[in-house]
N, C-alpha and C positions, 0 to 999 in steps of 0.2 A: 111326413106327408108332403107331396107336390104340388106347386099350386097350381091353381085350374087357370089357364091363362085364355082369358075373356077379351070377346072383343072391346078396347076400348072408348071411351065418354069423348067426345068432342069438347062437350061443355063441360071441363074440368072444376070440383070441388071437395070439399075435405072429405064426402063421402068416395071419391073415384077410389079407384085404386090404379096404381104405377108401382115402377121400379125403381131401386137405387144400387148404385155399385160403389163396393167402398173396398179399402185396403183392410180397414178394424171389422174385428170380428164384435158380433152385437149381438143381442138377446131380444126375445120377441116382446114389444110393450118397450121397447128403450126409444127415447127421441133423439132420432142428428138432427142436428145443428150444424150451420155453417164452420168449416176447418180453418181457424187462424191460429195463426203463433205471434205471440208479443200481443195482441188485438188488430192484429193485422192480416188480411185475407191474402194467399198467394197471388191472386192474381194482381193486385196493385202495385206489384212491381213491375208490370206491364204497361210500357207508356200508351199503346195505343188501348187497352182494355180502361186507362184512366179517361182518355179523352171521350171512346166511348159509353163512361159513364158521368163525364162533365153534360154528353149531349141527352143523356138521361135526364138529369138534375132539372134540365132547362125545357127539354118538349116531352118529358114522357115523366113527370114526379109520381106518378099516383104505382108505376111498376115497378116491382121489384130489386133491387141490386144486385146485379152481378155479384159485390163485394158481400154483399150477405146474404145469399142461398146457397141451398142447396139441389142437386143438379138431379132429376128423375125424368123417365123415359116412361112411354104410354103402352111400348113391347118388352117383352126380357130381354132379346137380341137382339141388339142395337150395334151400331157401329160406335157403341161408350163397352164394350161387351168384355175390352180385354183389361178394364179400370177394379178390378176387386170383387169379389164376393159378392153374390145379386141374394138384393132383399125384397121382399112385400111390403111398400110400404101404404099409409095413408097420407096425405098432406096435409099440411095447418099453415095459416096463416095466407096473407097475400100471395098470389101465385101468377105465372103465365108461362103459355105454353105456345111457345115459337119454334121456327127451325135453325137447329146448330152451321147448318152448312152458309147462313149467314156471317158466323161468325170467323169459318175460316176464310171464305170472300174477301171479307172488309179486312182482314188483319192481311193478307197478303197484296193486297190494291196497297193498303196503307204503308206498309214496309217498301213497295216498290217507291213510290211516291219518295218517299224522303229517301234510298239509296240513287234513284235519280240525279240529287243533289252532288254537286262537289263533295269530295268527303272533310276535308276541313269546317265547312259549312255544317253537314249530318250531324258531326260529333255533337258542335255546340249548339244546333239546335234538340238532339234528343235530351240535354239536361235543360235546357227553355223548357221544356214542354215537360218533363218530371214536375218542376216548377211552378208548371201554369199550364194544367189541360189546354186551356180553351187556343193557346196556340196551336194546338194540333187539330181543329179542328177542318181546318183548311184540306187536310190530307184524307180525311174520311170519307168514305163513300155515303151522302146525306140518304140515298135513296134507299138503300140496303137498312142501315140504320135505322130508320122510320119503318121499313119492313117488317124488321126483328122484334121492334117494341111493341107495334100495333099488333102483334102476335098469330095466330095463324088458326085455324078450323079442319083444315089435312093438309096434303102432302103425303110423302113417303115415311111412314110412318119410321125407320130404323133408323131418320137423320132428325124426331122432335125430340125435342128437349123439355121439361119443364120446369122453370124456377121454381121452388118452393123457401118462403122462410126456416121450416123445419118441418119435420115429418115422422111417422112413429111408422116402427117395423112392424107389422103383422105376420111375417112369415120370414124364416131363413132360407134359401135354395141352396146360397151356397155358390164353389163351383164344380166342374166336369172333373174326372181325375185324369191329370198329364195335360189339364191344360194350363197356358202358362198367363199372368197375367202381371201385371205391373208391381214392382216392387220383388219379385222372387228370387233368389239366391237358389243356385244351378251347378251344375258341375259337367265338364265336357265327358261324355263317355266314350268317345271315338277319336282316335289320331283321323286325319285327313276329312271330316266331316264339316264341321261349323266354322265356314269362312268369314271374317269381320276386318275391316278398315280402321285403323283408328287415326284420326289426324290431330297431330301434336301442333299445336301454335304456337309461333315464335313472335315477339316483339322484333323491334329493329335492331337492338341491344344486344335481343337473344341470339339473333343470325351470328353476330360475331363470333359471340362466346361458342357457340357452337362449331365452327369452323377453328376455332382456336382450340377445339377439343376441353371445353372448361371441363372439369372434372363433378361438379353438380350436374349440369345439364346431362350431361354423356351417360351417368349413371342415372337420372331418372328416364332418361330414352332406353338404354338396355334393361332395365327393371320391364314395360311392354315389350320389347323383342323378348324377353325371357318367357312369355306366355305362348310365344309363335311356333312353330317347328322349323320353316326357314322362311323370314317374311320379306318379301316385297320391300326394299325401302325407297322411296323417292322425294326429295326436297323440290320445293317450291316458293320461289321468294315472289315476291309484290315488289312493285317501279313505283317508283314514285315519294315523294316526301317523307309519308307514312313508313316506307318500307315493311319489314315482317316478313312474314309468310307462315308455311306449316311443313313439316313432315309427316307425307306419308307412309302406315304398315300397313300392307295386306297381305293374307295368307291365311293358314290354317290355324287355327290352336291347338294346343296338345292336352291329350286324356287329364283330367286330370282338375285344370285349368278351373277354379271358381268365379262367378262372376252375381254380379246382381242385375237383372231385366230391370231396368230403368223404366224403361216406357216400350210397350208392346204395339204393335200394331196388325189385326190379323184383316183377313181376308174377308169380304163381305159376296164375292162374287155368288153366283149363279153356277150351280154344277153343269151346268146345261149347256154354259158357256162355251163356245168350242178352244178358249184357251186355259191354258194349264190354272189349275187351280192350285195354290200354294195356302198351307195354313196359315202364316205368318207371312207378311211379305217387309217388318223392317222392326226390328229390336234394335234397342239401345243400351248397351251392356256398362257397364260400370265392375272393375275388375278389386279382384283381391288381388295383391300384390305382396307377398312375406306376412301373411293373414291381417293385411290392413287394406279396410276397403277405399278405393281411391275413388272420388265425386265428384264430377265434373262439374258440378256448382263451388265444390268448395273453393273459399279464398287464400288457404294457404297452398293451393298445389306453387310448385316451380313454377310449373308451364301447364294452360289447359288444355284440357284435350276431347276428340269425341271419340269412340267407338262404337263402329255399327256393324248388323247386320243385314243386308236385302236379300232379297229372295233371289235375285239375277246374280249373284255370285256363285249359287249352286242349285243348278236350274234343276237338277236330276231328282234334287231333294225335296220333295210335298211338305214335308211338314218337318220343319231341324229340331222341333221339342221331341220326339223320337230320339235324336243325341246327347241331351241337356236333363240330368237327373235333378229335379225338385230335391231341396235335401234344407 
């Protein structure tokens, strides 16, 4: 059955109903709860989402945490839309419901501010402030902040959020079929279709080795060109003390090619809009490579790397999930 999607509540309580997106699949009458690993929420590895919740602690105790809710929308399509499987849910516990586009605001104000700085100075102040929030708070945008916590009544309904402590499913929706959402393992089904960049980062160390042709390095760089058909390569070093830099590959992949959607990002436009509308306008693939998937979080790679997709690579293309077999 579909659910009947209602206008909804302003004044948000355990009775409203909202939405949640998740990657696990759930059963109706099951409660989420906050996603941590070790007792530890993902985002607390985030210096500025810490400091922004030191400025919680101190002017806004009575809301919610960040570090321990869960994340629901007041529409089903939302710009959280390409985040997992949409559920019905109800909310429990403490709640508030603000708008998210605060959050990307302050977190890029916040990053400019201390890239501003010297970079010898950045380094050692981003572990100060792991440390000790309240050094960071200097860099935050106060007025934003007080925004997001004092919480909101409307707005643009596709950009609210709602903290919830936890929440119970009412309903499964599910998702569309062929669409793609975060976390999916894909396969290219077209030579010449799905264009993506991947940039390899080098230390100051690794520049060398590299041009000395180390035989580790050389072979975990031809491992990504072995996914390309014929890629674009271009090096790029950094001046200065630090030195480093990246290589980059761009080009095509070939049929074939597995990879994992990392992180999706789709379109929210307007059809109406007189410019092109693209389903997808930036994925972030994470590749199999000899059937091992390689994670640009993880700590043992060589060298890290990103791989992407945008939409301006192959403008012709509406929608590149049309090339990419779910599998």
């Amino acid at each position: 059955m579909r659910a009947k999607f209602i206008n909804p509540l302003f004044e948000i309580s355990e009775q409203s109903t909202l939405y949640h997106r998740s990657m696990k699949k759930m059963e109706v009458g099951e409660i989420i709860k906050p996603k941590k690993i070790k007792g530890t929420h993902w985002l607390e590895k985030n210096i500025f989402e810490s400091v922004l919740e030191y400025f919680r602690q101190k002017k806004f105790p009575d809301r919610p945490s960040r570090f321990n809710s869960i994340y629901c929308s007041i529409i089903p399509r939302t710009r959280f839309k390409d985040k997992g499987y949409l559920y019905v849910v109800k909310p429990i516990g403490n709640m508030l419901m603000t708008n998210s586009k605060f959050i990307d605001r302050m977190s890029r104000s916040f990053d400019d501010r201390i890239l501003d700085l010297p970079m010898e100075y950045t380094l050692e102040l981003r572990k100060e402030i792991e440390k000790n929030p309240e050094k960071g708070l200097q860099f935050l945008s106060y007025m934003d902040a007080e925004m997001y916590w004092e919480g909101i009544t409307g707005g643009n309904k596709e950009d609210i959020e709602v903290l919830c402590e936890s929440a119970i499913v009412e309903e499964i929706i599910g998702r569309k079929e062929g669409e793609l959402i975060n976390g999916d393992k894909v396969e290219v089904k077209e030579n010449n279709k799905v264009f993506v960049n991947t940039s390899i980062y080098f230390k100051k160390e690794d520049i060398k080795r590299f041009k000395e042709n180390d035989r580790e390095i050389v072979n975990y760089i031809n491992n990504f060109k072995s996914l390309y058909i014929n890629p674009e390569e271009k090096l790029l070093e950094y001046s200065g003390e630090w030195g480093g830099g990246n290589l980059n590959l761009s080009g095509y992949l070939k049929k074939g090619v597995r990879l994992k959607a990392a992180y999706v990002t789709s379109s929210m436009r307007d059809e109406k809009e007189d410019r092109p509308r693209y389903k997808y306008t930036r994925i972030i693939f994470e590749p199999y490579i000899n059937n091992k998937l390689y994670k640009q979080t993880s700590e043992n790679l060589i060298l890290k790397f990103r791989m992407e997709y945008f939409y301006i690579y192959s403008k012709e293309i509406k929608n590149i999930a049309n090339y990419l077999k779910i599998i």
